[in-house]
C-alpha positions, 0 to 999 in steps of 0.5 A: 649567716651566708655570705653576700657579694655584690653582683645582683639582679634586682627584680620585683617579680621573678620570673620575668614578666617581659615577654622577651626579656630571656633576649637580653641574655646575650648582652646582660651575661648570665653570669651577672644575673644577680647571682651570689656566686657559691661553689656547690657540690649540689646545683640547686635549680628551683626553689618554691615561693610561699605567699603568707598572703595567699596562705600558701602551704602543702600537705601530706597524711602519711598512710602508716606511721614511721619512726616517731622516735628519730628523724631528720628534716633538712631545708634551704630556706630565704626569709619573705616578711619578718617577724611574727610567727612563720611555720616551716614544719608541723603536724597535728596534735591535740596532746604534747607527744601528738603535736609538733611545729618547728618555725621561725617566731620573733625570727628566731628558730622554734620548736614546740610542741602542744603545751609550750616550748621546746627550743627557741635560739637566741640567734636571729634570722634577720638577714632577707638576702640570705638563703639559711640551710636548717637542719633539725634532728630528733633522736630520743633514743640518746641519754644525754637530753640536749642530743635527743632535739639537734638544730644546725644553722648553715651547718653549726650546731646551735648551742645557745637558747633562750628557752631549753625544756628537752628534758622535761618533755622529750624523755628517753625514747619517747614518741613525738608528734612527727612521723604519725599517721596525721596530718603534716604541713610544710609552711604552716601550722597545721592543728588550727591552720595559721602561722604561714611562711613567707618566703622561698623553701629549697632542697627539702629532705626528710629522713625516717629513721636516722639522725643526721647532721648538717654534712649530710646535705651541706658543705663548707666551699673550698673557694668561698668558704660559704655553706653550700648545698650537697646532695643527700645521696642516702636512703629515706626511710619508709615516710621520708622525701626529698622536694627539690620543687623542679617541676612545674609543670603543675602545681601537683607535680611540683610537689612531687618527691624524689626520693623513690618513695612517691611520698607526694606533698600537695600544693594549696594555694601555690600559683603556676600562672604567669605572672606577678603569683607564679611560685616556681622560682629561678632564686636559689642557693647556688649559682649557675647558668642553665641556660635559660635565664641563670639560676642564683640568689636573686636580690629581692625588696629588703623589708628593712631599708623602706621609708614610709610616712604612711603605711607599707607592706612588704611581703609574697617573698619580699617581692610585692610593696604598698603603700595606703598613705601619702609617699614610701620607697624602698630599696633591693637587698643587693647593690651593683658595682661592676657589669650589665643588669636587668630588674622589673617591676610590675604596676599591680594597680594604676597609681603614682609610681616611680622606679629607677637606682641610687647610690643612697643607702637611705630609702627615701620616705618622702617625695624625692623630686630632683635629688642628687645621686638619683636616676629614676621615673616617676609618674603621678598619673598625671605627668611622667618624668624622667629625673638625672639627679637634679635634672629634669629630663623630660615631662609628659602626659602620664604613661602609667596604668595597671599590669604595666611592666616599667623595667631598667636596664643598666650598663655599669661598664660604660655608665649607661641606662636605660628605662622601659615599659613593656619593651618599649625604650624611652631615651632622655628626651621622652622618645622611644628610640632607646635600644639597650640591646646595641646600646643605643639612645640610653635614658640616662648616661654618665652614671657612676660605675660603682654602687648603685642600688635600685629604688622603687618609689610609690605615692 
């Protein structure tokens, strides 16, 4: 799959929830925020979040019919919850050549169509700091039955499924539900209205019309040798579109197409309100400065390093942990070795919570205490503490309460870091005279300078 690197921002609710973290750029260089650094032909600057939770999709009823016979659809996709049944792109239908779903089941790519499967690949997408290009081709025109439904991951042909039925269901120059005047949704399955996506959707092409393969839209990087985004610079076809999700201005107009036709997509249950649910996401394929806050692909909760004795959720984009019983962590999908980085987390409901970094790949599933290799704040609501190892640095009254931004800033060059609530900056004593802008008064200092990760802790 996509190639990672090591530099990472770890952030548990992007766009930042700090009034004035964008101040931090002239320290915390945009070129270390947590981007996986990708050549690109095609700067990709947004992406759109999907929250299962939130049942969040879009929706379009094309007015005419188009081309039911051949088409391209074309999507840059990072996965949120793992497992189940997630909906990248369907249409209603109650009979086998009306219906159509593409999406990840059991993490692997699926297509089906009313009665049963069609495609279901034996690869798996597993990975949740990777952003996937999938392309998915439909050419019923072709003789060969394998050419008549193409799947392309991070621009391959896949050739290997565990369920192949193209021939007995997608005859010759036959019609499929896709590109029918119905009801169409992306992040959902649209006849009964289940199966949403979670997680982050870029780049989204559709083209009426033509059977393209994955160099249309992607290319090999000459530096990195990563598949990286291109921009489809062809013609559309009468239904087709192109959502780079750019505009946020409202959750209308971030569904608008551009690709000329005006085939607009409407947002449902898609937040634009500042917060723990804004949806307009900075994370994205490709890394640049934008001069704002860098546009990359920003490390997120990894589902599948957590430790609970109780039960945990992880979803809304890997972004959003929980806990109902006793003690879990978690850790970020991406380490940091080298420079200056910033992450927060947002303190959705007041209760025991602890934040900080560690050199352990292992969450830990119980209370950590004074641990070796771990520099964190933890406050049960009833005392707060700050711990360096095995260490206690300061014990004070509780601090924590609802809608609190707790925030980390960490100096990797000179083994430095500090702990912050809503931008007030604690130094290892438990005062508030800590300045990671001019270095000041850190929180904890002699830290390693290599391989460090961040930890969040709930009891």
């Amino acid at each position: 799959m996509s190639t990672k690197y090591p530099q990472g921002v770890i952030t548990a609710t992007p766009p930042f929830q700090s009034t004035t973290a964008q101040s931090y750029s002239g320290v915390w260089t945009l070129e270390q925020l947590g981007k996986n650094y990708f050549y690109y032909q095609q700067p990709v600057a947004k992406s759109l979040r999907f929250r299962s939770s939130a049942t969040a999709y879009l929706n379009r009823t094309p007015s005419t019919g188009g081309n039911r016979t051949t088409w391209t659809w074309s999507g840059w996709v990072k996965r949120g919850s793992l497992g189940g049944n997630q909906a990248l792109f369907s249409v209603a239908g109650t009979t086998d050549a009306t219906y159509f779903l593409a999406s990840i089941s059991s993490d692997t790519i699926y297509i089906g169509n009313y009665s049963t499967v069609i495609l279901a690949t034996t690869q798996v997408l597993r990975d949740p700091s990777a952003w996937y290009h999938l392309v998915i081709v439909l050419d019923t025109t072709q003789a060969a039955a394998n050419d008549r439904l193409k799947l392309y991951l991070n621009g391959t042909q896949i050739t290997a499924f565990s369920n192949n039925n193209i021939a007995t269901y997608y005859t010759q120059n036959s019609n499929q539900g896709i590109n029918q005047a119905a009801s169409h949704s992306i992040g959902r399955e649209t006849q009964a209205g289940v199966y949403y996506f979670d997680g982050y959707m870029a780049e989204v092409n559709f083209i009426d019309g033509q059977a393209l393969d994955a160099s249309y839209f992607g290319q090999l990087s000459t530096i990195t040798g990563v598949w990286a985004p291109k921009k489809y610079v062809g013609s559309y076809g009468g239904n087709g579109f192109y959502l780079p999700f750019t505009d946020a201005t409202s959750t209308t107009t971030i569904g608008y197409d551009y690709s000329g036709n005006g085939n607009n997509w409407t947002t449902n249950n898609i937040s634009l309100t500042s917060g723990v649910t804004y949806d307009s996401m900075w994370d994205s394929p490709t890394s640049y400065d934008n001069g704002v806050t860098g546009v990359g692909n920003y490390a997120v909760l990894n589902p599948l390093a957590y430790g609970s004795t109780g039960s945990s959720t992880v979803n809304n984009g890997n972004l959003s942990f929980s806990n109902s019983v006793a003690h879990a962590s978690i850790t970020s999908t991406i380490g940091v070795t080298s420079g200056k980085f910033y992450f927060e987390s947002t303190v959705v409901s007041s209760g025991p919570v602890g934040l900080g970094f560690t050199t352990s790949t292992t969450p830990y599933s119980a209370y950590p205490g004074i641990t070796t290799g771990l520099w964190w704040v933890y406050d049960n609501t009833v005392t707060f503490n700050i711990y360096s190892q095995t260490t206690t640095s300061f014990s004070g009254s509780s601090k924590v309460a609802a809608n609190q931004v707790w925030q980390i800033a960490l100096d990797m060059a000179n083994g430095n870091a500090w702990f912050g609530i809503n931008n007030v900056w604690y130094d290892s004593t438990g005062g508030t005279t800590g300045n990671p802008t001019t270095g000041a008064n850190p929180t904890w200092s002699s830290i390693p300078t290599t391989s460090l990760i961040e930890e969040t802790k709930i009891s």
